[in-house]
C-alpha positions as CSV (number, residue, x, y, z in Angstrom):
1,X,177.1,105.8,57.7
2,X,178.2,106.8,61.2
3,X,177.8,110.5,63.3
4,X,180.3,112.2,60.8
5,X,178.6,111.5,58.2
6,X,175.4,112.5,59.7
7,X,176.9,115.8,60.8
8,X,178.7,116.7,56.9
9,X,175.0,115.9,55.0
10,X,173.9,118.3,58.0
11,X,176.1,121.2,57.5
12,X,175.8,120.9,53.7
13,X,172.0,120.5,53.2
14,X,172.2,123.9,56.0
15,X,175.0,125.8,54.1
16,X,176.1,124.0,50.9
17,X,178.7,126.5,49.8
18,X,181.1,125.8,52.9
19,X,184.4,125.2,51.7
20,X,185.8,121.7,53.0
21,X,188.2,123.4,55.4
22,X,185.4,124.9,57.4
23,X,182.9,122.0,57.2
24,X,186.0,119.9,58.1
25,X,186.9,121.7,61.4
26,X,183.4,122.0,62.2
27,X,183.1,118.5,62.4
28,X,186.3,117.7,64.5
29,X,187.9,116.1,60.8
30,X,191.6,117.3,59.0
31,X,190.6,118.1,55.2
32,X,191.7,115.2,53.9
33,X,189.2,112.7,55.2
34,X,186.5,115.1,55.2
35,X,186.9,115.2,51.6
36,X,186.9,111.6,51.7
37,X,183.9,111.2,52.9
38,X,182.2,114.1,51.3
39,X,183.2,112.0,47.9
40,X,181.8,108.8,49.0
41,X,178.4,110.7,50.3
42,X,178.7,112.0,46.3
43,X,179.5,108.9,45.0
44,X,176.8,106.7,47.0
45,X,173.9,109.1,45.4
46,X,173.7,110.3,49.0
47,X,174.7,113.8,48.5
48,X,172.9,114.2,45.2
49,X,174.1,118.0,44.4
50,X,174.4,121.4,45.6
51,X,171.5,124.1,45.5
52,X,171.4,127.9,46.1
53,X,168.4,129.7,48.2
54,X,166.7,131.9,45.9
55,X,164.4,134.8,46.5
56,X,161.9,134.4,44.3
57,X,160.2,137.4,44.6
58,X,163.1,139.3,43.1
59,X,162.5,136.6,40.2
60,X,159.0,137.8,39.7
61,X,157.7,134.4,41.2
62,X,156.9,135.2,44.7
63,X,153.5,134.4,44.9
64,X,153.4,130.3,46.0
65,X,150.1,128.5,46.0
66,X,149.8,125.3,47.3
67,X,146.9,123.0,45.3
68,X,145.7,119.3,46.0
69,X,144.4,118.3,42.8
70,X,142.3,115.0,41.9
71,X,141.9,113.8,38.6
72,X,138.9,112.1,37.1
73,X,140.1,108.6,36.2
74,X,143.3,106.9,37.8
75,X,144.3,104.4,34.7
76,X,147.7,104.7,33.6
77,X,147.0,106.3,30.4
78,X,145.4,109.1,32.0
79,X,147.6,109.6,35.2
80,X,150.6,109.2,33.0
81,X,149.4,111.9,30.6
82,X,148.3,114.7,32.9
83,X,152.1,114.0,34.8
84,X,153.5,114.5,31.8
85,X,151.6,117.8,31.6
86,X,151.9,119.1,34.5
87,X,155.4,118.9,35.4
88,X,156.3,120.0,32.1
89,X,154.7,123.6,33.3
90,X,157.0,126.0,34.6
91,X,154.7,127.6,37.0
92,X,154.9,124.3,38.8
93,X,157.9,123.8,41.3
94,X,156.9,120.9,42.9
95,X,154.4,118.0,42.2
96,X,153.7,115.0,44.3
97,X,151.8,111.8,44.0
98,X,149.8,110.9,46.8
99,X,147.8,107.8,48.3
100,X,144.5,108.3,49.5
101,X,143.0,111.8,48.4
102,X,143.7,114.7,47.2
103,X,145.1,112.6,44.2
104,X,148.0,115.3,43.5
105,X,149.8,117.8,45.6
106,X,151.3,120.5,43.3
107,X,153.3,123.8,44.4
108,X,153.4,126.4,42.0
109,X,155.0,130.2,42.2
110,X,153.5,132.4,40.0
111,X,154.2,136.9,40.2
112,X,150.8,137.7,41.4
113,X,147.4,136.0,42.5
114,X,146.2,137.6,38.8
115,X,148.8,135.4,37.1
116,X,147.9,132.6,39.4
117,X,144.4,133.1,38.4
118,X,145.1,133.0,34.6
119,X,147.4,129.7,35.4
120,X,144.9,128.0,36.9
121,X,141.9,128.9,35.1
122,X,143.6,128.5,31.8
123,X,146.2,126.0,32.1
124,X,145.4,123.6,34.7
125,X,141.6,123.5,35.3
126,X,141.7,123.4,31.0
127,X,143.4,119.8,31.5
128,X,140.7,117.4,30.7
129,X,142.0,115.0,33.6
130,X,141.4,117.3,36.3
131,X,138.3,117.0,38.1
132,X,139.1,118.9,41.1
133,X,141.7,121.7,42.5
134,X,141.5,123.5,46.0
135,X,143.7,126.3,46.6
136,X,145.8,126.8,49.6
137,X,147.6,130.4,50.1
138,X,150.3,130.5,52.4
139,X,149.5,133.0,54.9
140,X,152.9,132.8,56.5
141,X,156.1,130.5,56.2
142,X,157.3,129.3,59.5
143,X,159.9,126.7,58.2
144,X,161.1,125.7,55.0
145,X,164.4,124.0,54.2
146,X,164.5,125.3,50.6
């Protein structure tokens, strides 16, 4: 992987819908090996696939709450069960594993804080391997890359 490279995964995580010709003269390539090497990037599981930016809001999902979750017994029958859960929940967008606590980092979009509430209190504090879940509401994005 050299600085092209590193310059086409740029420009396509930024603006994924460029069509080779532009991402091709904005990195100083002809088409034809920019395609080339947008292939390989494919083709090495480096570029992995193409998303849109979606405003979720219009979707009826605008309201985002980030949780950090701990669970009340770390075997593998238990972790393994309330994973398979969790991310099977559509309210829930992202879901991370840490080390150390909280045990679980979950992101969920819900329409309103009412819905959140009914999500929360019905669906995931009613898991029986939760043991503990502390809200976090964004007060205001600064960065995101999604």
């Amino acid at each position: 992987m050299d600085s092209l490279d590193r310059a086409i995964i740029e420009l396509l995580e930024r603006e994924g819908r460029l069509s080779n010709q532009e991402l091709a003269d904005r990195v100083g390539l002809t088409p034809a090996p920019c395609l080339r090497r947008v292939r390989r990037l494919e083709a090495e599981g480096i570029i992995t696939g193409y998303t849109a930016t979606v405003d979720h809001a219009a979707l009826g999902r605008g309201f985002e709450v980030i949780i950090h979750a701990e669970i009340v017994a770390k075997d593998r029958v238990t972790v393994e069960a309330f994973e398979e859960r969790t991310a099977a929940m559509d309210e829930v967008v992202e879901f991370r594993r840490m080390f150390g606590l909280p045990d679980y980092f979950i992101r969920v979009r819900t329409r309103d804080l009412e819905s959140y509430e009914q999500w929360l209190s019905t669906r995931l504090m009613g898991d029986p391997a939760i043991s503990r879940v502390d809200s976090r509401l964004t007060m205001k994005s600064i960065k995101s890359r999604r």
